[in-house]
Every structure is written in C-alpha cells, then in structure tokens.
C-alpha positions as CSV (number, residue, x, y, z in Angstrom):
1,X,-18.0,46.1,49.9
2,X,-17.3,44.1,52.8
3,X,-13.5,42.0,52.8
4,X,-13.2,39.2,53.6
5,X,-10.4,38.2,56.3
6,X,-9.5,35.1,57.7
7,X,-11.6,35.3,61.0
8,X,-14.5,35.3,59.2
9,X,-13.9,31.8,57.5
10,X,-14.6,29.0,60.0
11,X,-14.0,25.0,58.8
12,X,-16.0,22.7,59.3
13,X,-15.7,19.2,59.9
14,X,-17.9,16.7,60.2
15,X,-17.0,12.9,61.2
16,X,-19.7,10.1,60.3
17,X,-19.7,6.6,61.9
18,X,-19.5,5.3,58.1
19,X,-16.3,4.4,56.5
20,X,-16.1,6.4,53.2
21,X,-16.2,3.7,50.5
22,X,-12.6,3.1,49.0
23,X,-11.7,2.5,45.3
24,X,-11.4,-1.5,44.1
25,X,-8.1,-3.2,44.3
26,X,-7.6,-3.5,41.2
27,X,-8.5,-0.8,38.4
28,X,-10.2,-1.6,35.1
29,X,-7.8,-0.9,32.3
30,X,-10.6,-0.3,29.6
31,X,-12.2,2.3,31.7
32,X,-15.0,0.1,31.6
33,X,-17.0,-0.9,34.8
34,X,-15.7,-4.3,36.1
35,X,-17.9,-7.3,35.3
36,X,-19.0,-9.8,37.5
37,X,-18.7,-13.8,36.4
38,X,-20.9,-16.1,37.3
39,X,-19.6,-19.7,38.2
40,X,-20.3,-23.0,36.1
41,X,-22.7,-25.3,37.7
42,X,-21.6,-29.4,37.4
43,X,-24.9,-30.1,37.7
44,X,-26.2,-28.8,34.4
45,X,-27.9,-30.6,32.4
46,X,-27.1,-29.2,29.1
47,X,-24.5,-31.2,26.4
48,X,-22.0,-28.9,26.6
49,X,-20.2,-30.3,23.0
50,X,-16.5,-30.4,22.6
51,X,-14.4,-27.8,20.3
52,X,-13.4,-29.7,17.0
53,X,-9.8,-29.1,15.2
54,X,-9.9,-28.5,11.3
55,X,-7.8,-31.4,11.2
56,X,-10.3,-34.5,12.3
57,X,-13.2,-33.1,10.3
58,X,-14.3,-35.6,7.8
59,X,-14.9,-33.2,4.9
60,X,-15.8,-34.4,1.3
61,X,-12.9,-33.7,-0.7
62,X,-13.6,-31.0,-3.3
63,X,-13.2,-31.7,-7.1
64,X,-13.6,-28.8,-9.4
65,X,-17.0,-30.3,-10.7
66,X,-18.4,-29.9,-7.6
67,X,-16.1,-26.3,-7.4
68,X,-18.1,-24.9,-10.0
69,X,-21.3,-26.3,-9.5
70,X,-20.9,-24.2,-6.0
71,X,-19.7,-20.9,-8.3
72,X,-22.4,-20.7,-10.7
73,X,-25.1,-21.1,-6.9
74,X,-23.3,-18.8,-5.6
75,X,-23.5,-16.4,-9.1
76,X,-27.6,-17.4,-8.8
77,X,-27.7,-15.9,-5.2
78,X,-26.0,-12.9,-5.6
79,X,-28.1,-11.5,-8.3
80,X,-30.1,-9.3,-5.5
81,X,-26.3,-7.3,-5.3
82,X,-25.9,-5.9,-8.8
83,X,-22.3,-5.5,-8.2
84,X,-21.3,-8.8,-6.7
85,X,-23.2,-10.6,-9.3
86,X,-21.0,-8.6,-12.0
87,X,-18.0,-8.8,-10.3
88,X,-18.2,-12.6,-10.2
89,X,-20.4,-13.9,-13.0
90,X,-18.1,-14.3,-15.8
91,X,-14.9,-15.5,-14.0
92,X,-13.5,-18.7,-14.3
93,X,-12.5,-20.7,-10.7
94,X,-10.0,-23.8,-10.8
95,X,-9.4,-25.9,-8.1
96,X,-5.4,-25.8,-7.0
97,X,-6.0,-28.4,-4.1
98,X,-8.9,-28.9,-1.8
99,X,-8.7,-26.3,0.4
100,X,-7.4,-24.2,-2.0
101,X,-9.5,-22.1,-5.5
102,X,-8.3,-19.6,-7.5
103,X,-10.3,-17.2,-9.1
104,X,-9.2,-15.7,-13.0
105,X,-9.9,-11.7,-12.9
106,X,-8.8,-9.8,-16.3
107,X,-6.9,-7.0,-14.0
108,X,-5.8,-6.0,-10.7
109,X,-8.9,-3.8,-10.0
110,X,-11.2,-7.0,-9.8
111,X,-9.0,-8.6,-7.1
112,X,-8.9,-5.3,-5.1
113,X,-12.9,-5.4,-5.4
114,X,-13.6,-9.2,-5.2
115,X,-11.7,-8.5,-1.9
116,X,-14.5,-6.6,-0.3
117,X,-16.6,-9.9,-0.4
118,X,-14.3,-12.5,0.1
119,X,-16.6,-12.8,3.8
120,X,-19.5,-13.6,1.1
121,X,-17.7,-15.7,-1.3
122,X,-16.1,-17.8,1.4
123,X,-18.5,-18.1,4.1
124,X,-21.0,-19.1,1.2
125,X,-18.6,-22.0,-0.3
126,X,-17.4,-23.2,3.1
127,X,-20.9,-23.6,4.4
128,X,-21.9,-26.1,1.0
129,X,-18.6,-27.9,1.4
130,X,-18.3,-27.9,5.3
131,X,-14.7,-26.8,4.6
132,X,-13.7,-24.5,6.7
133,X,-10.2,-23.7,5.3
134,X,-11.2,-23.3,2.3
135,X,-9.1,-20.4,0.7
136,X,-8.9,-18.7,-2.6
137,X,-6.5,-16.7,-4.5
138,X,-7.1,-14.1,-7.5
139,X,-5.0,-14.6,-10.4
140,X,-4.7,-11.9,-13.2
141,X,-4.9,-13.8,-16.7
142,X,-4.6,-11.5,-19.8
143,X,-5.9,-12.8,-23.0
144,X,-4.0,-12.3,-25.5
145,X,-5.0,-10.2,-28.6
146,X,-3.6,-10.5,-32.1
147,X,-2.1,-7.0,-33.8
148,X,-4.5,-5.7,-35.8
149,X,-3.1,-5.1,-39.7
150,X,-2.5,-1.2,-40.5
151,X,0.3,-1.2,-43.1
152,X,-0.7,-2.3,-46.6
153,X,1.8,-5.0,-46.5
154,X,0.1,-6.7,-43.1
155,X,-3.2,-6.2,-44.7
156,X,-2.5,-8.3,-48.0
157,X,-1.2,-10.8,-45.6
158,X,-3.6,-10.8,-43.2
159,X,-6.2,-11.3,-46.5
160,X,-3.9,-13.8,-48.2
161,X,-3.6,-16.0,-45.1
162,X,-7.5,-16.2,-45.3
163,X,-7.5,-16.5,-48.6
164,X,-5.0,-18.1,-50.3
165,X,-5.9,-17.3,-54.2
166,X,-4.7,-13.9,-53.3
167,X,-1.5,-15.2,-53.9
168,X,-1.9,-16.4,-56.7
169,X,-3.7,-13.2,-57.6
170,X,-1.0,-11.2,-56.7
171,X,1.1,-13.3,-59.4
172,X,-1.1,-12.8,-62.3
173,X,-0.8,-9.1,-61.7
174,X,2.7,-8.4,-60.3
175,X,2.4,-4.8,-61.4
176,X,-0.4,-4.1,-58.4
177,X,1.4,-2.5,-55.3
178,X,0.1,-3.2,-52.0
C-alpha cells in the first residue's frame, strides 16, 4: 500500500482573467431571492382610482328591517353548508347601531362555532349593505324555564292555578290529602 507523503501532493493554482462574481450588497432576510421592481410609467393611460377612508363612504344607514331581511338571504344561501345553515337559522340578530349586530346563541359553544364563519357572515352582510365596518357580537340569552311540579303540594297548585274549581273542590272535601 503505497503512503502518501507530502512530495507527492502538488497544488495547483490556476488564475482566470474573470473576476469571480461577489455576493450582493445587501442580503435578503427571507432567504428568498431578491426581486426586481419595475418603475411606474406617467404616461399610462390607465385610471389609477384613489384609496377611499371608511369615513367618507356614503353608506345607507342600516335599520334592523333591512338587518333581518339580509339574515334570513343569508340563512337561504347557506343551505348548501349543512352546518352553517344550522348554526344560524334559528337565531335571532338585533341591530345595536349601524355598524354594529348582535347575534342571540343559547350557549357559549355556538359563539365559539359561529366564529369559524364570521369571514362568511360578514363579508356576505357588508357586501349587501356596502358597510364595510360592519361588526357583530354573540350574546348568550337563556330562556328561562318554569320548575316543573314534583311534590304533591306543587302539583295541586300547579292544577288549581289552571283550574280554579279545584279549590273549591278541595273545600267540599277537606278530608282529601294532597
């Protein structure tokens, strides 16, 4: 096996009329290959129209006729997503002031849902109403549910208040325990 010493290894060098090509300046913080822009040209002919502020739009102000009107369209296009379309067909909106709706949801589970298409709810509303701050907020409303009778004491009143000759029933025969 032959070694390998140092007179054997010669180096080589080789010069080239070229200058080697040097890194840019500057270098891209992405990692991303720098872009090139092209300049503007005066002479364009195009209408180049100007950026409008939310405040000088002349939007129709929103009543909460016209607020549900625009709920019960947007309920009719939705029914191609079951889920949307049962999320939001049975809840009640009320308009708090023109850029702002609340929606009534039973439970906290319904906000956390209707959340994943607030983009569909609002982008659908704003583009009727050419609003575009329109906002809405999810309010939880629990109805209110009267105690059912179990004892036999709320049962005979529960029975005497819709029918009152129970009472005088219960008179006749004061004997009778609940």
């Amino acid at each position: 096996m032959p070694s390998a010493n140092a007179d054997s290894f010669t180096s080589v060098s080789t010069s080239t009329s070229q200058p080697e090509p040097q890194a840019p300046a500057h270098k891209p913080l992405s990692g991303l290959p720098h872009r090139s822009f092209s300049s503007i040209s005066i002479s364009h002919t195009e209408v180049i129209k100007p950026i409008q502020s939310l405040e000088n739009n002349e939007i129709e102000p929103l009543t909460q006729e016209r607020l549900e009107e625009l709920w019960h369209k947007l309920i009719e296009n939705c029914k191609d997503d079951d889920k949307m379309h049962e999320l939001i067909a049975d809840k009640k909106v009320v308009l708090k002031s023109n850029n702002l709706f609340q929606i009534q949801v039973p439970n906290l589970y319904f906000d956390t849902q209707l959340r994943n298409y607030q983009t569909q709810i609002l982008s659908f509303l704003r583009n009727a109403t050419g609003n575009d701050a329109l906002k809405y907020e999810a309010t939880v409303v629990v109805e209110q549910t009267k105690a059912r009778a179990y004892l036999p004491r709320e049962k005979f009143d529960e029975m005497s208040s819709r029918n009152p000759s129970m009472l005088t029933l219960r008179k006749l025969f004061p004997d009778i325990d609940f």
